[in-house]
C-alpha positions as CSV (number, residue, x, y, z in Angstrom):
1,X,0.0,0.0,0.0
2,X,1.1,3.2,-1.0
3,X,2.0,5.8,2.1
4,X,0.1,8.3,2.2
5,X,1.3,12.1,1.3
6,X,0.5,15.1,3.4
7,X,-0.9,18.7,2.4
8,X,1.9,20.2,2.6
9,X,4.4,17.8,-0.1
10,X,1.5,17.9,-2.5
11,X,1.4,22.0,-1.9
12,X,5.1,21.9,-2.5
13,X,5.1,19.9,-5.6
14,X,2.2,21.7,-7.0
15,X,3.9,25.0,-6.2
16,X,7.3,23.9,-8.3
17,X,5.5,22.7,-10.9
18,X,3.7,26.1,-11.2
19,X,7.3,28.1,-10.6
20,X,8.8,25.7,-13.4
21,X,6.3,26.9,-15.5
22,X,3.8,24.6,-16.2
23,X,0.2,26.0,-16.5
24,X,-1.9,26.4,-13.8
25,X,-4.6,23.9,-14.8
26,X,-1.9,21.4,-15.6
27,X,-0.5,21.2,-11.9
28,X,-4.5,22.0,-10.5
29,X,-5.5,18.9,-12.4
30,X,-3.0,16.6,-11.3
31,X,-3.1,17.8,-7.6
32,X,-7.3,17.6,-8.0
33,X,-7.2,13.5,-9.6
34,X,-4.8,12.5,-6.8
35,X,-6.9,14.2,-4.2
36,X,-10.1,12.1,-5.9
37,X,-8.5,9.1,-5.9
38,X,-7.3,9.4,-2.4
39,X,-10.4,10.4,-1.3
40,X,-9.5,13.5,0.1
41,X,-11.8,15.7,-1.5
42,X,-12.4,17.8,1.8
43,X,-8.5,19.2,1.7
44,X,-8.8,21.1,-1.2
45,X,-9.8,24.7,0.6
46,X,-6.7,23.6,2.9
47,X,-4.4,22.5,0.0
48,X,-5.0,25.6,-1.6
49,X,-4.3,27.6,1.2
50,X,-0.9,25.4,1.6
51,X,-0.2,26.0,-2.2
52,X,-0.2,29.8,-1.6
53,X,2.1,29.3,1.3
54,X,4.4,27.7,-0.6
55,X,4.3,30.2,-3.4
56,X,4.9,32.9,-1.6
57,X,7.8,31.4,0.6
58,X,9.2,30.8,-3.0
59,X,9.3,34.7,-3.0
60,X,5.6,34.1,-5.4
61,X,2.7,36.7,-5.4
62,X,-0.9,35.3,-5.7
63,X,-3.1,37.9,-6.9
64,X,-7.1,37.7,-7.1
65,X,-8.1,39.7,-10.0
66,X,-12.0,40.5,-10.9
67,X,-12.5,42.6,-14.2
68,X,-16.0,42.3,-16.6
69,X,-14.9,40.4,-18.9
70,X,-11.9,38.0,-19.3
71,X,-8.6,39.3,-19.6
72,X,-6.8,40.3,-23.0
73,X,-2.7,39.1,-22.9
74,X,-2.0,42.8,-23.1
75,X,-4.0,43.5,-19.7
76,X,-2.7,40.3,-18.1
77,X,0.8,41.6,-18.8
78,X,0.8,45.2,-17.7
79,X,-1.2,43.5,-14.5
80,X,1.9,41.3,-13.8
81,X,4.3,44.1,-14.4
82,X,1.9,46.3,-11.9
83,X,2.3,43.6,-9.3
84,X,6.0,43.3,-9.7
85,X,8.2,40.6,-8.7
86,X,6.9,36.6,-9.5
87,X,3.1,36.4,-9.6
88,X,0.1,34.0,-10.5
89,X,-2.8,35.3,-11.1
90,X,-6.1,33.9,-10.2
91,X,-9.1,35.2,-12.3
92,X,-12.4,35.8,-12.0
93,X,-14.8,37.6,-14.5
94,X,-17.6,39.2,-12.7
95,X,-19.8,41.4,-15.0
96,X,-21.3,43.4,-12.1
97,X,-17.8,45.3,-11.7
98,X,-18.9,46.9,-14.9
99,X,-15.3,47.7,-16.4
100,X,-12.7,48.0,-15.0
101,X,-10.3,45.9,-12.7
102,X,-9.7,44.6,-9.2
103,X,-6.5,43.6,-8.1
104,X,-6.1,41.7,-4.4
105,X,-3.0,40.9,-3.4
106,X,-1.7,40.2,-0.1
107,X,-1.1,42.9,1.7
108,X,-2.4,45.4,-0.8
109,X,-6.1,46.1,-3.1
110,X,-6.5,48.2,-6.0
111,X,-10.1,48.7,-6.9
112,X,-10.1,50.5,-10.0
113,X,-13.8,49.2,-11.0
114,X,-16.4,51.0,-12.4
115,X,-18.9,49.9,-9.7
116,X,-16.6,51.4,-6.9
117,X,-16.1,54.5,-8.5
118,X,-20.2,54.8,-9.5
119,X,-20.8,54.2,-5.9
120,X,-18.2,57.2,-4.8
121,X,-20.0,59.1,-6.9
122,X,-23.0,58.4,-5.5
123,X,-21.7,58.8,-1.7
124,X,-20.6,62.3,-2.5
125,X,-23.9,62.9,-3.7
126,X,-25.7,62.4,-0.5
């Protein structure tokens, strides 16, 4: 019987996989089928978590960016360059931000939406 592996070796080998280069759905797949096949399902909030540990003990930046509509090359590079440094970048289109972009990183938020600025607008109405 094989031994089981912890959180934290999948997390690291997910994480050099992703700083080799490999795309993030690549490493995400092969870190989700093991976790199936394990039956360990219920780690994956945790393993993520452990992932961006990993990452960013590896001197990597996760970023959580929200824009309207998925992002062109162009906009994903001068995001990257924004951030500085390593980065990966985890996306998420949300059409109710309008336009715009929304950039989380740790530490740090840039909310350069549409929405947000509407709704300053709006509180310096009232």
């Amino acid at each position: 019987m094989a031994s089981r592996l912890t959180r934290r070796k999948i997390a690291v080998h997910v994480a050099d996989r992703l700083v080799a280069g490999e795309s993030v759905a690549k490493a995400v797949k092969s870190a989700a089928a093991y976790l199936v096949d394990s039956g360990r399902t219920r780690e994956l909030e945790l393993l993520v978590r452990d992932i961006e540990d990993v990452l960013a003990e590896k001197g990597v930046t996760v970023a959580d960016i929200t824009t309207a509509f998925p992002l062109t090359d162009t906009v994903r590079d001068e995001v990257l360059s924004l951030i500085g440094g390593k980065a990966q970048l985890r996306e998420t289109v949300d059409p109710s931000v309008l336009g715009g972009v929304k950039i989380d990183i740790p530490g740090r938020r840039y909310d350069g939406t549409i929405r947000r600025k509407l709704t300053a607008l709006r509180a310096k109405q009232l």
